[in-house]
C-alpha positions in Angstrom: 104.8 -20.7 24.8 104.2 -24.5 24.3 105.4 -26.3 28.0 104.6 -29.8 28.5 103.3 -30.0 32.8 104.8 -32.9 33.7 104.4 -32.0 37.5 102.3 -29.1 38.8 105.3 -27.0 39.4 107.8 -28.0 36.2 107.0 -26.7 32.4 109.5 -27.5 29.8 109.8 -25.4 26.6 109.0 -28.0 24.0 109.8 -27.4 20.5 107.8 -30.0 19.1 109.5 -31.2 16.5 108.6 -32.7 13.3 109.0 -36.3 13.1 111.9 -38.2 11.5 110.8 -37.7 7.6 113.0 -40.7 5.6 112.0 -43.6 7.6 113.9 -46.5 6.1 114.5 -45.2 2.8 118.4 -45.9 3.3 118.4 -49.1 5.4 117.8 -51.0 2.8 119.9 -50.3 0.1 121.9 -52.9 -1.6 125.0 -51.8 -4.0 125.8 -53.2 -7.0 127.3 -56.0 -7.8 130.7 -56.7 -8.4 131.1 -57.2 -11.7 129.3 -54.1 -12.6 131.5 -52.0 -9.9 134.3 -53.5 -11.2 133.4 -52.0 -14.6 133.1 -49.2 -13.8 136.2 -48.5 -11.3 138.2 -49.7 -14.8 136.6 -47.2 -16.4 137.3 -44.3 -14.1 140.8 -45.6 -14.5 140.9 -45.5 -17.9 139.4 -41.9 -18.2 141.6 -40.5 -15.1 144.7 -41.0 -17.0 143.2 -39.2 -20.3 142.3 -35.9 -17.9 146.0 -36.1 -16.7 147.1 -36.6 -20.4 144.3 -33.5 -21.5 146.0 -31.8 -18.6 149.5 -31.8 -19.9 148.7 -31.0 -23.3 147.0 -27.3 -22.7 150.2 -26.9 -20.3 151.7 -24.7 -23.3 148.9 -22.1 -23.4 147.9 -20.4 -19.9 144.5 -19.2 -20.4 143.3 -22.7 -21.6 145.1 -24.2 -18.4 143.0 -22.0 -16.0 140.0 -22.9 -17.7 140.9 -26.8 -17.2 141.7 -26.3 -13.3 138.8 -24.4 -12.9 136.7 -27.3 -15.0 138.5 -29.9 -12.9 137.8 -28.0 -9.6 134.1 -27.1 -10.8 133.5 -30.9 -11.4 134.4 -32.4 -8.4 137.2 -34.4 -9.1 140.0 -32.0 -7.8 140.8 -34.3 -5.3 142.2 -37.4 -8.2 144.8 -34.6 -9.4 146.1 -32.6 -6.1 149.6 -33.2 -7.1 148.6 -32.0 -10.5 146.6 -29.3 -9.4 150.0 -27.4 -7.3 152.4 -27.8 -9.7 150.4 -26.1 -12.4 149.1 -23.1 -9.6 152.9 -23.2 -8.6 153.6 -22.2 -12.5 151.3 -19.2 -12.4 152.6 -18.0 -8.6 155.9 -18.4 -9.9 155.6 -16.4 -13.1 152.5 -13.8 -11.4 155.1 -10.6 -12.4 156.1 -12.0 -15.6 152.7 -13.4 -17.1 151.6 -10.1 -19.3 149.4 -12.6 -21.8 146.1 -11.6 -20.1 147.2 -8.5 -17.5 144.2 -6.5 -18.7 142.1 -9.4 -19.2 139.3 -9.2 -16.6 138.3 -12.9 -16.6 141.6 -14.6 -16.7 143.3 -12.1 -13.9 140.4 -12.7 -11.6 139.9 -16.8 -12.6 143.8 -16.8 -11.6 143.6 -15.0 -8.6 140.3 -17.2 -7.3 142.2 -20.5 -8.1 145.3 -19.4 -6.7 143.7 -18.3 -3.2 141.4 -21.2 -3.3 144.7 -23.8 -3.2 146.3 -21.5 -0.9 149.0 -19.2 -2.6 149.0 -15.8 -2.0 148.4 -13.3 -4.3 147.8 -9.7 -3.9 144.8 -7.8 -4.9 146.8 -5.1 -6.2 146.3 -7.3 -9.9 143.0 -5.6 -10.3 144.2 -2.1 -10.2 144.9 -2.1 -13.7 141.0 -2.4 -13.8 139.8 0.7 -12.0 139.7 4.7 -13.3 141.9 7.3 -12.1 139.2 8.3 -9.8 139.1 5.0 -8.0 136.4 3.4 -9.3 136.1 0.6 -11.6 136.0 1.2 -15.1 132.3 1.0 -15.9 133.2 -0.1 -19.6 134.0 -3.7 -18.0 130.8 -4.1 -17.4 130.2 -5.2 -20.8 132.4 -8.2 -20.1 130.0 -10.6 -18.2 132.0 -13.5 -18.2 135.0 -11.6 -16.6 132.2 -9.8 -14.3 131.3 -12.7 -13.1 134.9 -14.2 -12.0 135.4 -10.7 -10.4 132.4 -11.4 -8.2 133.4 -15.3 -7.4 137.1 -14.0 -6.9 136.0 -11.1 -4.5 134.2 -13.5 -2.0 138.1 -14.6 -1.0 139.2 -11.2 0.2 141.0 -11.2 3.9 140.1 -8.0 6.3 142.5 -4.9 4.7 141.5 -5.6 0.5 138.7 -2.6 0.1 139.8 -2.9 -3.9 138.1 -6.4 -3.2 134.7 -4.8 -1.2 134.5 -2.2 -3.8 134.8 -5.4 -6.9 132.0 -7.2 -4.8 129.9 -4.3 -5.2 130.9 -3.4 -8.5 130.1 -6.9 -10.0 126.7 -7.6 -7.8 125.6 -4.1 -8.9 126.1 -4.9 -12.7 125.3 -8.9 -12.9 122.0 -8.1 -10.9 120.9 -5.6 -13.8 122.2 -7.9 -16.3 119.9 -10.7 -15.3 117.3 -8.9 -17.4 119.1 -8.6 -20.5 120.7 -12.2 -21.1 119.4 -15.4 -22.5 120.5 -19.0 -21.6 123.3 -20.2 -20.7 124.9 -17.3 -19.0 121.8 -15.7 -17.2 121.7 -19.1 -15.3 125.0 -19.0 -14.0 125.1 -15.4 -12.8 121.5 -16.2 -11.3 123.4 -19.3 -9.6 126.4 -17.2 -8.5 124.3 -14.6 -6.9 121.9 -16.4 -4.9 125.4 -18.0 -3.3 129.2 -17.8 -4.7 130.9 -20.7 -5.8 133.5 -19.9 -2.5 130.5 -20.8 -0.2 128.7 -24.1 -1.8 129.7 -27.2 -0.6 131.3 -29.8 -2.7 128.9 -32.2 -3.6 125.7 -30.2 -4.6 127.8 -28.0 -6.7 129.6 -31.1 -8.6 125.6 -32.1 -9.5 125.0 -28.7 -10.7 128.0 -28.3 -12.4 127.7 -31.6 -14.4 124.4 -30.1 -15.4 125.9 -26.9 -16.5 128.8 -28.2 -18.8 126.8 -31.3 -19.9 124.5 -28.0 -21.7 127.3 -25.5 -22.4 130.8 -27.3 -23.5 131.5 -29.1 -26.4 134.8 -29.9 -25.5 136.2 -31.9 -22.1 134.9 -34.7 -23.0 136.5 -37.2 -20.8 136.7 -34.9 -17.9 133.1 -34.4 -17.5 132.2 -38.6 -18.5 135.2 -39.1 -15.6 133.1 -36.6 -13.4 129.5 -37.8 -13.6 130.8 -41.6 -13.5 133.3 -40.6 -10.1 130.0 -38.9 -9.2 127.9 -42.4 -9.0 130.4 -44.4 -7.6 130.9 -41.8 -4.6 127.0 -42.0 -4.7 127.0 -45.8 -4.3 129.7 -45.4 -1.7 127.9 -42.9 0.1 124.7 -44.6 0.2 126.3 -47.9 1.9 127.6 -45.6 4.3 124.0 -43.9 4.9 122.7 -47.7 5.4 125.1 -48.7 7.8 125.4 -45.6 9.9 121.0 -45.7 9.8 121.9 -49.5 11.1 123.7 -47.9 14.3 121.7 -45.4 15.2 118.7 -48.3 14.9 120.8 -50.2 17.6 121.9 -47.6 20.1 117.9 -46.9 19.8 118.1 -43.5 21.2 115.0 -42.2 20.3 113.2 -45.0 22.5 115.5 -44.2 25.6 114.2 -40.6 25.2 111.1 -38.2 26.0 109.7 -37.2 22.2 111.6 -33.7 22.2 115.1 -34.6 20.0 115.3 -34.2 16.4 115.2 -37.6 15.0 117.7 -36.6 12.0 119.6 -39.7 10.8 120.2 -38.6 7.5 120.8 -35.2 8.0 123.9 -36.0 10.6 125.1 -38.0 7.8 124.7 -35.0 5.0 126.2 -32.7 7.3 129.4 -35.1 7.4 129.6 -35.5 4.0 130.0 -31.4 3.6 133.2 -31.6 6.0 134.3 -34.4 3.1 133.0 -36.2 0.2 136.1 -38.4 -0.5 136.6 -41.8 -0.5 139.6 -41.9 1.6 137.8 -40.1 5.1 135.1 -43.1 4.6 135.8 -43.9 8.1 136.1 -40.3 9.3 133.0 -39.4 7.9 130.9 -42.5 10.0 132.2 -41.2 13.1 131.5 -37.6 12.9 127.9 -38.4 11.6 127.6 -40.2 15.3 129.3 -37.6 17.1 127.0 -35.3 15.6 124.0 -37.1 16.7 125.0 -36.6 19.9 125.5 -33.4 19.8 122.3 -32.7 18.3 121.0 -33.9 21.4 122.2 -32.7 23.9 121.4 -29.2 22.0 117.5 -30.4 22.2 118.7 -31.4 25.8 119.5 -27.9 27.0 117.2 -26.0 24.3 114.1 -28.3 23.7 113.6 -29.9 27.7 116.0 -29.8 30.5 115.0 -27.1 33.3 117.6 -25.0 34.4 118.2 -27.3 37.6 118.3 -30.6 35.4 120.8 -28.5 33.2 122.8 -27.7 36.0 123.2 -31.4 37.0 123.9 -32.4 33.2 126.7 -29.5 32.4 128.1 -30.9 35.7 128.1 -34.6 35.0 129.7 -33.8 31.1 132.6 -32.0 33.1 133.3 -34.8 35.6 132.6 -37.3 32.7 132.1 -40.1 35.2 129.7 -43.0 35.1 129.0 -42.0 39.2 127.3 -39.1 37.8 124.5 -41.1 36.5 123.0 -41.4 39.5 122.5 -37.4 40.0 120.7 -37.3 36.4 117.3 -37.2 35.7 115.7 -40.4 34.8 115.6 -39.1 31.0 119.0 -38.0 30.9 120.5 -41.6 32.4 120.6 -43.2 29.4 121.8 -41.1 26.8 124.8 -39.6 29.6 125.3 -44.0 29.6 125.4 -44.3 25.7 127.6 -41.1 25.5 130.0 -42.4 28.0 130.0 -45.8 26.5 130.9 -44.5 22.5 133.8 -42.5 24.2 135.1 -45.5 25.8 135.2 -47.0 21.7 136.8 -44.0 20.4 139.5 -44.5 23.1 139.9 -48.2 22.5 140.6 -47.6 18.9 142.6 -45.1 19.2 144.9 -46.5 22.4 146.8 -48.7 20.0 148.5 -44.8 18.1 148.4 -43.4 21.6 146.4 -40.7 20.6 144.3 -40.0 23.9 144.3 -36.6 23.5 141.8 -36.9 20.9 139.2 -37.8 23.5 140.2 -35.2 25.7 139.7 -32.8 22.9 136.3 -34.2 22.8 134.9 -34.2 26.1 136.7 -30.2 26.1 134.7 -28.8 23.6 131.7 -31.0 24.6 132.3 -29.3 28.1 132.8 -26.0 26.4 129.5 -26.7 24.1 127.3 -27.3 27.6 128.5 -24.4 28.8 127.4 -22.2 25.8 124.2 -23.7 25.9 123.3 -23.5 30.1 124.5 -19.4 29.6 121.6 -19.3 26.9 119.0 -21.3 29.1 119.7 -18.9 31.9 119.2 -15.9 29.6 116.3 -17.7 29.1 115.2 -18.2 32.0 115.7 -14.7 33.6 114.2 -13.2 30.5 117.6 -11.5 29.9 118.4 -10.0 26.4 121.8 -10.1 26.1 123.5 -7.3 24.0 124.4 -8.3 20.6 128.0 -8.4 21.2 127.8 -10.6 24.3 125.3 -12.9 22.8 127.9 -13.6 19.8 130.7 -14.3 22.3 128.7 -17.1 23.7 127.6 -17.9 20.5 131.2 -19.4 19.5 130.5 -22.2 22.5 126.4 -22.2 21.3 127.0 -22.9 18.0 128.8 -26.2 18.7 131.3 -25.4 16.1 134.2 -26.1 18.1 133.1 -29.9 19.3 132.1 -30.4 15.3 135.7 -29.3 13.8 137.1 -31.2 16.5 134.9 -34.4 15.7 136.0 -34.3 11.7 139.6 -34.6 12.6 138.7 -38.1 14.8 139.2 -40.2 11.7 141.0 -38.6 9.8 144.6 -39.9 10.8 147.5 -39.2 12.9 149.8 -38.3 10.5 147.4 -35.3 9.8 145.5 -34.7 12.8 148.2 -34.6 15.3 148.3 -33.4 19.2 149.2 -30.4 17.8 146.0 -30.1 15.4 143.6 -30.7 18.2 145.2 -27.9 20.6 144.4 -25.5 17.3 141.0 -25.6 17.8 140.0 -23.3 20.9 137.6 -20.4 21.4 140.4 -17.5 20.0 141.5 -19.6 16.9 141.1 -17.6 14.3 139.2 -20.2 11.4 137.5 -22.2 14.1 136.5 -18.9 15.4 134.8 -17.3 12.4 133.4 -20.8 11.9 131.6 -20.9 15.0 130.2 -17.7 14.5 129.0 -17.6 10.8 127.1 -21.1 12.5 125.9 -19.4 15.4 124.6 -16.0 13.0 123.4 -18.0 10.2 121.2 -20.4 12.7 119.5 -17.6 14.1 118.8 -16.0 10.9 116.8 -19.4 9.6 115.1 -20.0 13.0 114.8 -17.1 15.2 110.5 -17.1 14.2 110.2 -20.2 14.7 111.8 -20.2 18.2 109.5 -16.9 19.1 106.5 -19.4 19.5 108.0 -21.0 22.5 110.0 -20.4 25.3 113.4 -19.7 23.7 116.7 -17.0 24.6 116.8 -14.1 22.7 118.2 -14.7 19.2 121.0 -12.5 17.4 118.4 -10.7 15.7 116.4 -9.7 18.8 119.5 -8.8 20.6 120.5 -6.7 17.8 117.1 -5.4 17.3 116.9 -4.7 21.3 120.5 -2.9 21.7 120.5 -0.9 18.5 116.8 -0.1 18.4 116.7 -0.9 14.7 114.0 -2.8 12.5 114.0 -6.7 12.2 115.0 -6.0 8.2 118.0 -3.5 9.5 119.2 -6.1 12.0 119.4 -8.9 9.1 121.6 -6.8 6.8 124.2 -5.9 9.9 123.9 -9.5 10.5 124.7 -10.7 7.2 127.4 -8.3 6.9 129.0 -9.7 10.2 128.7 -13.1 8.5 130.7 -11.6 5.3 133.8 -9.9 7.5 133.7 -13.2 9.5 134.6 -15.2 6.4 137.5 -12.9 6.1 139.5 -14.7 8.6 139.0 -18.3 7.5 140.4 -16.7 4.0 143.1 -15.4 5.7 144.2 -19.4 6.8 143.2 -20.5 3.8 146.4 -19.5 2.7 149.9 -20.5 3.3 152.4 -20.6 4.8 150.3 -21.2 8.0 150.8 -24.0 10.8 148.1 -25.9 10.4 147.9 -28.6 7.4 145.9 -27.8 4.5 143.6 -31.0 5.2 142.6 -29.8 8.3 142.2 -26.1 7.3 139.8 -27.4 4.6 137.5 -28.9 7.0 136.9 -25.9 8.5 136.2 -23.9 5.6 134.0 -27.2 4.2 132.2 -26.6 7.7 131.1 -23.3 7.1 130.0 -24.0 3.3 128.0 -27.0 4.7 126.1 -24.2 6.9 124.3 -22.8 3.9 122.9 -25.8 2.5 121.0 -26.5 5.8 120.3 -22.9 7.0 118.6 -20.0 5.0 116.5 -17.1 6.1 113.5 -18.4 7.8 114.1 -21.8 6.6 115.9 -24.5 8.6 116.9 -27.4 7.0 118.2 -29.2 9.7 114.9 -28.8 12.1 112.5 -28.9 9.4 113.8 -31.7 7.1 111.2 -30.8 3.6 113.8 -27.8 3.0 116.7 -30.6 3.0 114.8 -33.3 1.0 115.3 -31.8 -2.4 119.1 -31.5 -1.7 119.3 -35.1 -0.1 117.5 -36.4 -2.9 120.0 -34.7 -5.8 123.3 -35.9 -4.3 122.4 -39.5 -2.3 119.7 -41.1 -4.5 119.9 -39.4 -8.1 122.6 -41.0 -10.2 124.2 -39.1 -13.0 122.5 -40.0 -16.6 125.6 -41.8 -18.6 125.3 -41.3 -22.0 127.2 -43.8 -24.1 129.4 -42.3 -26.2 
């Protein structure tokens, strides 16, 4: 255990973190001029308007169609064509009983089914029973089709709890791609290597757009002006993006809370910011996406707060002063804790100002609730702590849902997003039994602990999921990752099961919960934390905020 004495009687369970690792590599940055932006917003224009014209012209032949949405979706740009996008998937739900052009057609059935569920219509799983033998099992002839293999596996990752046909075409397709690898050259090998290290259904937006450009800059002849329209939408998010990093970089510079602090919080400017821009990419949430990356600096702090520092009587006062949420409380702090409870009071006081005007106060109570339902989570786990209890696995995940933070993170990506979307009605969604926000919290919560549970074994630190499993079940560390990861896959059952309509939430806001969980992955894998230890974020960082797309003339 590593404890800082800063009296005879106190020890603290520092984490010691590494330091901040971009500097000012974003606070600087200076776009480009306007002439040049200009030229090439005219140019988007130009090449928008010939996808939508390439669009309409495969309209007559189905299985080119599916191909197009899936290029369109693969690429990035599904957002420019959303109107588009329905009424063509509205087509194919419309007609699913009548289509026979590809019934037996492995790739097109499952490419149909994945865009279908992936946009929200439902379609049963019942369409690939025409694929299995009379004994149950897939036919192991279609294992010769790799291309329509691999759709089967990306399709399967959006079964809901109840589709076993779609467990038994996960295993079916990992069994036979995995084998494959072996026996395949360029391109294909790469793509089924790609889709088994992590399905398209779980990568977030932007890193897969740069990967994707990639893959059908070296594959396809055709699409010509859908991919040029891609990689150039692709830079000018980038510049976009970029001035965003800079001026957010700028504000957490002036609020200067690493100064008003001991040295135990994670100094992660840029990776608050990379986190919002998983939730969403597009230019329209510009203004959503600056306030969630400072709400989720705070709430990285306070994490350190309760996890990194605080003893369990300074946590006590601090849960205590977030419920009361009252300046008076200030004075019951610790001297450390003063002025960040000050600066958190203050930036609630501008959300509410800017939001008086719609009369939309419940937003801020939403806010300080899951805050207050975050705190909570988190004293549980220091008392666990503390006591040297090990929780059992299924208590630990309850907890979990309030630990993970989840809640007060869903809740921050609907601030900016508009009240037209985000309405009262939105915000009283997101609670502890929701379904989505639920699962989200715990995949969050389990996929943490996967990526940091050795680390945190070196200090001071509660019990994570893998110990209590490990503890209650009496298994191996190795058996207690594979029932863990298998929690993680039933758990993304239920956001599938929102993903698709009717429900009563708005699709926007249903997104951001599923773009919440994808974002997970980029940051956490097992052993590695990205978001604690920044060098296994850099490389990602690097390929979607600072790499511009090559544009070749043509």
């Amino acid at each position: 255990m590593q404890c800082l004495n800063v009296t005879a009687n106190i020890t603290r369970p520092l984490a010691n973190f590494q330091p901040d690792l971009w500097g000012d590599s974003f606070l600087n940055y200076t776009p480009p001029n306007e002439v040049t932006q200009m030229q090439r917003e005219k140019e988007a224009k130009g090449l928008k308007e010939l996808v939508q014209k390439e669009l309409l012209a495969v309209v007559k032949d189905p299985k080119e169609r599916l191909e197009y949405l899936d290029a369109i979706h693969r690429l990035g740009v599904a957002y420019h064509f959303e109107n588009d996008i329905q009424d063509n998937l509205r087509l194919f739900h419309n007609n699913l009983h009548s289509d026979t052009c590809y019934e037996d057609h492995l790739h097109y059935v499952s490419l149909r089914f994945r865009l279908l569920r992936h946009n929200g219509f439902y379609v049963s799983s019942d369409v690939f029973e025409t694929f299995k033998c009379e004994n149950g099992s897939f036919k192991e002839s279609l294992a010769s089709d790799v291309q329509g293999t691999l759709n089967l596996y990306e399709a399967s990752y959006l079964r809901v709890d109840g589709e076993n046909i779609l467990d038994e075409a996960l295993s079916f397709a990992t069994t036979h791609l995995t084998s494959s690898l072996t026996q395949l050259s360029s391109p294909i090998v790469e793509q089924i290597a790609h889709a088994l290290k992590l399905p398209l259904h779980k990568r977030s937006i932007r890193l897969e757009t740069r990967h994707q450009i990639s893959f059908y800059e070296s594959k396809y002849t055709g699409y010509k002006s859908l991919l040029r329209f891609a990689k150039l939408e692709f830079n000018l998010l980038q510049e976009l993006h970029k001035t965003e990093l800079r001026d957010f970089t700028r504000w957490s510079r002036n609020i200067d809370l690493a100064m008003k602090l001991p040295n135990f919080t994670r100094d992660r400017v840029v990776e608050a910011y990379f986190w919002s821009l998983g939730a969403y990419h597009e230019p329209k949430y510009s203004y959503a996406r600056m306030w969630l990356s400072k709400l989720l600096k705070f709430g990285a702090i306070i994490d350190d707060i309760y996890d990194s520092y605080g003893t369990i009587e300074e946590l006590k006062s601090f849960t205590e002063a977030i419920k009361r949420w009252d300046k008076s409380c200030i004075n019951q702090l610790p001297d450390y804790m003063r002025s960040f409870y000050g600066v958190l009071l203050q930036t609630f006081d501008e959300i509410e100002q800017e939001i008086a005007r719609k009369k939309r106060s419940y937003v801020v109570y939403s806010l300080r609730q899951q805050i207050n339902n975050s705190c909570q989570g988190y004293l549980q786990e220091a008392k666990w702590r503390d006591e040297e209890v090990v929780p059992t696995y299924d208590d630990y995940v309850k907890n979990g849902v309030l630990s993970s933070s989840y809640l007060y993170v869903i809740v921050a990506s609907y601030l900016g997003m508009g009240d037209d979307i985000a309405t009262k009605e939105a915000f009283e969604w997101i609670h502890p039994n929701s379904r989505s926000p639920k699962a989200s919290c715990i995949i969050a919560r389990l996929i943490n602990d996967l990526s940091g549970h050795k680390f945190e074994r070196d200090r001071n630190h509660v019990s994570s999921a893998v110990e209590c499993y490990m503890e209650q079940f009496g298994t191996s560390e190795e058996e207690a990752y594979t029932k863990i990861q298998l929690d993680i896959e039933e758990t993304w059952k239920d956001i599938n099961q929102e993903m698709i309509q009717p429900t009563d939430v708005p699709v926007p806001l249903v997104t951001r919960v599923v773009n919440l969980a994808r974002v997970l992955y980029d940051f956490y894998q097992i052993g590695k934390d990205g978001y604690t230890m920044s060098k296994y974020l850099q490389p990602k960082v690097y390929m979607i905020s600072t790499r511009l797309v090559k544009m070749v003339t043509q």
